[in-house]
N, C-alpha and C positions, 0 to 999 in steps of 0.2 A: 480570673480567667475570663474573657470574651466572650457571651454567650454568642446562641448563632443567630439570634436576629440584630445584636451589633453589628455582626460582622456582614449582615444582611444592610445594614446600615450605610455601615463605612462604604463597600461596592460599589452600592447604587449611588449615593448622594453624589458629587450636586443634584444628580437627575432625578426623575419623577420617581414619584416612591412605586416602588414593583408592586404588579397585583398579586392578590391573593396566591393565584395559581402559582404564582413565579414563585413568592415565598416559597409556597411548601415544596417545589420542586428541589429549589435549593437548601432547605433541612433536611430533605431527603437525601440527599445527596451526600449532607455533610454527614449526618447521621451513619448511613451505609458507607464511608469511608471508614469511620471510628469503628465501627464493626468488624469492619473485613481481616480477613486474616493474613499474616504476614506475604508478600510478596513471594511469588516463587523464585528462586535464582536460579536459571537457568543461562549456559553459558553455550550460546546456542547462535551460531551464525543464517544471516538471512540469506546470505547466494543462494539464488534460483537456478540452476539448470537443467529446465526440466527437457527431457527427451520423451519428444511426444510420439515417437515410432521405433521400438528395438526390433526389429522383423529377427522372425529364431531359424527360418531357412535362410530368406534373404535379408540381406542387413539394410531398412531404410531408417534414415533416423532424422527427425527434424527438431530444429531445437527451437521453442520457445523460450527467452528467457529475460529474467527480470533481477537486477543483482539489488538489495536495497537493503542492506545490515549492517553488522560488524561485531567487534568487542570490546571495546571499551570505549570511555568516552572523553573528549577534547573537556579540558579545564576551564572555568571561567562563566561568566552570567549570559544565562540566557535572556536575550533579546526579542519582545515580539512585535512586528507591526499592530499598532491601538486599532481598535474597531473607532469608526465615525462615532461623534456623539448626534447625527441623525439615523438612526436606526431603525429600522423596519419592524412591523411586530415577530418574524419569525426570528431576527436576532435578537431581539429581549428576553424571548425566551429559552434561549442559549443559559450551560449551567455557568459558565465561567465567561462573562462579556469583555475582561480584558485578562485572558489567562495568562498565567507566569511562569508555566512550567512544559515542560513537554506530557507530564502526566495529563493537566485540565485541556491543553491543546486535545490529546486525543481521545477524553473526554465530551469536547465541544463534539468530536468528530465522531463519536462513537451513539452522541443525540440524534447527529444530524443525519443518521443514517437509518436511526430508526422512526424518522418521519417520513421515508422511504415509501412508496405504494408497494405492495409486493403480487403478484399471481404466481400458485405453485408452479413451475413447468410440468407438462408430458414427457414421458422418455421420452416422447418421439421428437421433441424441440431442440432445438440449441440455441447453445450460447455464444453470443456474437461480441469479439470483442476488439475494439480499432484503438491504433496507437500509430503515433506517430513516434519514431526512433530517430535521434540521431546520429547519422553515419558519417566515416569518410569517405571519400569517393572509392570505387570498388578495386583501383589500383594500389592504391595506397594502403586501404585494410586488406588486400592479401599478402602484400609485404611485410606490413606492421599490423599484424591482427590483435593485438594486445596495448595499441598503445593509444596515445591520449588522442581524442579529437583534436583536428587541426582546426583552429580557428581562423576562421573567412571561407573553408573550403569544406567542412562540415556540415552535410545539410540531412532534412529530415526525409524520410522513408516512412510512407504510408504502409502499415504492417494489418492487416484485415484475418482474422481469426476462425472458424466454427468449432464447437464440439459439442454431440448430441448429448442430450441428459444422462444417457444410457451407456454413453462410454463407449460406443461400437464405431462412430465415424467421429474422424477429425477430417478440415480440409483448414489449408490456409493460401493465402496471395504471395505471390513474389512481383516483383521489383515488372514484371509483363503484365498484370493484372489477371494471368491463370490461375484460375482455381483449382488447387494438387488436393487430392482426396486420397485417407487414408481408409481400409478399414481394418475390423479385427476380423483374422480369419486363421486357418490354423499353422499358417508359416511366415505370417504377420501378427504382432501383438504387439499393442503399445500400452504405459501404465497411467493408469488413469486413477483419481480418488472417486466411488461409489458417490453417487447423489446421498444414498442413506447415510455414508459418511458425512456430508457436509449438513445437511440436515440436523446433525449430533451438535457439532460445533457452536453452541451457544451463550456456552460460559467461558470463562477463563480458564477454571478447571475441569472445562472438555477438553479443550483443547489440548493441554496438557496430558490426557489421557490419551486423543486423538497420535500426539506426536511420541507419547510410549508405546502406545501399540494401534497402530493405524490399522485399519478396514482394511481387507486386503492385502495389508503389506507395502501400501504407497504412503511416503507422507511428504508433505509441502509446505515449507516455512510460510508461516502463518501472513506475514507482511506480504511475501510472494502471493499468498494464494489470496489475495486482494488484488491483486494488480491485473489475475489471469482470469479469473472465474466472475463470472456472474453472482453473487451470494445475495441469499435471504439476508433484507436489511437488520436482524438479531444475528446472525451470523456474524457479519461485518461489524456491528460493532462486540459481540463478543473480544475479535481480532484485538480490535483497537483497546479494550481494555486488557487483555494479554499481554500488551506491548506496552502497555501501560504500567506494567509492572516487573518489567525488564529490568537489570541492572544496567545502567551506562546511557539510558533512553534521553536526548539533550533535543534542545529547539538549534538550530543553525543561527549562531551570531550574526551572521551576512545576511544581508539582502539576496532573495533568491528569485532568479527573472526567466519566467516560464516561458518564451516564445511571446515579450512582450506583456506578458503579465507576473503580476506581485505573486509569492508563494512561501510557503512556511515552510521549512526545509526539517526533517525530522530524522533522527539517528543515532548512529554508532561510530567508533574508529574503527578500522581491523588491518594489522598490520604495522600498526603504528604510523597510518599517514592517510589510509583513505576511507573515506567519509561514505556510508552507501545510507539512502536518506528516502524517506517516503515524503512526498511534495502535497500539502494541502493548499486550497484556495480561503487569503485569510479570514475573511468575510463567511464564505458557509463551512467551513472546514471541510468539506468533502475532497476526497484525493483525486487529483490530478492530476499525478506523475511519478516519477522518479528519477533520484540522480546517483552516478558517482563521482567525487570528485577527491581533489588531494588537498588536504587540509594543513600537511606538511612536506617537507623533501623526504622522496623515499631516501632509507639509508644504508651502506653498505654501496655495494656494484649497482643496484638500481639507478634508473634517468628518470623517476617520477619526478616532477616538481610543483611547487602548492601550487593550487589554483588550477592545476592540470584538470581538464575533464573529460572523464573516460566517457560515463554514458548520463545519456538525457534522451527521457521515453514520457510524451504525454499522453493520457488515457483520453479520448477522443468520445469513445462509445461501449457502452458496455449493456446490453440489452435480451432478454429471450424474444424468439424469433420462432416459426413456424418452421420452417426450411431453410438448406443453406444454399449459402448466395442471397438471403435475405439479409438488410441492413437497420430494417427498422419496422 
């Protein structure tokens, strides 16, 4: 069998031999894989829709949402774009420099998060979080609210966020650049995950605890709750090694082209034909988006067809903030 500074070998060479540091990061690594305990299966879809206002006199409800999951996964090898063989020292020190798997991908991605600067927030802060969506034009999506982006006539929509630490105000931007402000009062309530709750969420097997019995009584598919919330960089990569241990978790065989740039497409099927994928950038692994798209013909009375794309959302900013209407 292979020890693991062969295979510390194999990796690296032709290139310069890894420093010390790198080494033990990477027996650390292999080592705490050999250890860990079996995968959890959980058969658990990623759809986000989150209703960020149920009013219990009046009904206002706005929806943020991010669809990025599925159930099972497309057959066949995963693909990844190679890192540069000129490389920076912060990608040397990446665990996996030309990863093979959708596991080491979110691995890479689960480092690079926790090289993160982090400041606690105040309740009294928020979290500020900018996306770019895209949409069809507003005629066409109230005709066809479900159906695939039209290509050449699809374009993107700046989507501008707040929501305090404390869970008491949301506001967000619509399409005028008005700022609609929510809050919690006693004939208005919206559901929100406790800061104490996300706080928890630092293992794999938090979160799994978090999604049996949520804080509160809210809980938020863990890929989703990446894409909306501001998190402590242990947080976020807790996430990503959660997902890491999914069943059906694949790298996208396609080339995936962000608004002009390269991305790593990461996912599920659900449905037997669409693809709902968390988008890294392939150089830092950090996420920068999300897609859905059709990976096959829907079948039956469905008009899905492959290569149809429903949604495409790049995460633009994601920041704590003193006040809202603040952006950075």
């Amino acid at each position: 069998m292979m020890d693991e500074i062969s295979i510390l070998r194999e990796t690296f060479e032709p290139d310069p031999v890894p420093s010390a540091e790198a080494e033990q990061r990477a027996r650390a690594a292999l080592l705490g894989r050999m250890a860990a305990p079996s995968p959890v299966r959980r058969h658990f879809s990623w759809r986000l829709s989150i209703p960020i206002t149920a009013a219990v006199a009046t009904a206002v409800v706005v929806a943020f949402a991010v669809s990025i999951g599925g159930q099972a996964a497309p057959t066949g090898p995963s693909v990844l774009p190679q890192p540069s063989t000129s490389l920076d020292k912060s990608e040397k020190s990446l665990p996996y420099l030309q990863p093979a798997s959708a596991a080491q991908v979110l691995e890479n991605a689960a480092w690079t998060a926790e090289q993160e600067p982090w400041v606690e927030p105040r309740p009294d802060q928020f979290m500020y979080v900018e996306t770019l969506e895209m949409r069809n034009k507003a005629a066409y999506e109230n005709k066809y609210p479900n159906g695939a982006l039209v290509p050449g006539k699809a374009a993107y929509r700046k989507i501008q966020s707040w929501q305090r630490i404390d869970g008491q105000i949301i506001a967000r931007t619509r399409n005028t650049g008005k700022i609609e402000v929510f809050k919690q009062t006693k004939t208005q309530m919206f559901a929100f995950i406790p800061w104490s709750q996300i706080l928890k969420l630092t293992t794999p097997e938090a979160i799994v605890a978090f999604l049996d019995h949520p804080e509160g009584g809210v809980a938020q598919e863990p890929g989703a709750l990446a894409g909306t919330y501001v998190l402590p960089p242990n947080v976020k990569a807790a996430i990503y090694r959660y997902l890491a241990q999914q069943p059906g978790m694949k790298v996208n065989p396609d080339a995936v082209n962000l608004d002009g740039r390269p991305a790593i497409g990461l996912g599920r099927v659900e449905e037997g034909y669409l693809s709902r994928q968390l988008l890294f950038d392939p150089k830092t692994y950090t996420l920068i988006g999300d897609r859905m798209v059709a990976v096959n013909d829907e079948k039956g009375s469905g008009d899905g067809r492959k290569g149809d794309l429903y949604r495409q959302v790049i995460y633009t900013k994601m920041v704590i903030v003193d006040k809202m209407g603040d952006t950075a």
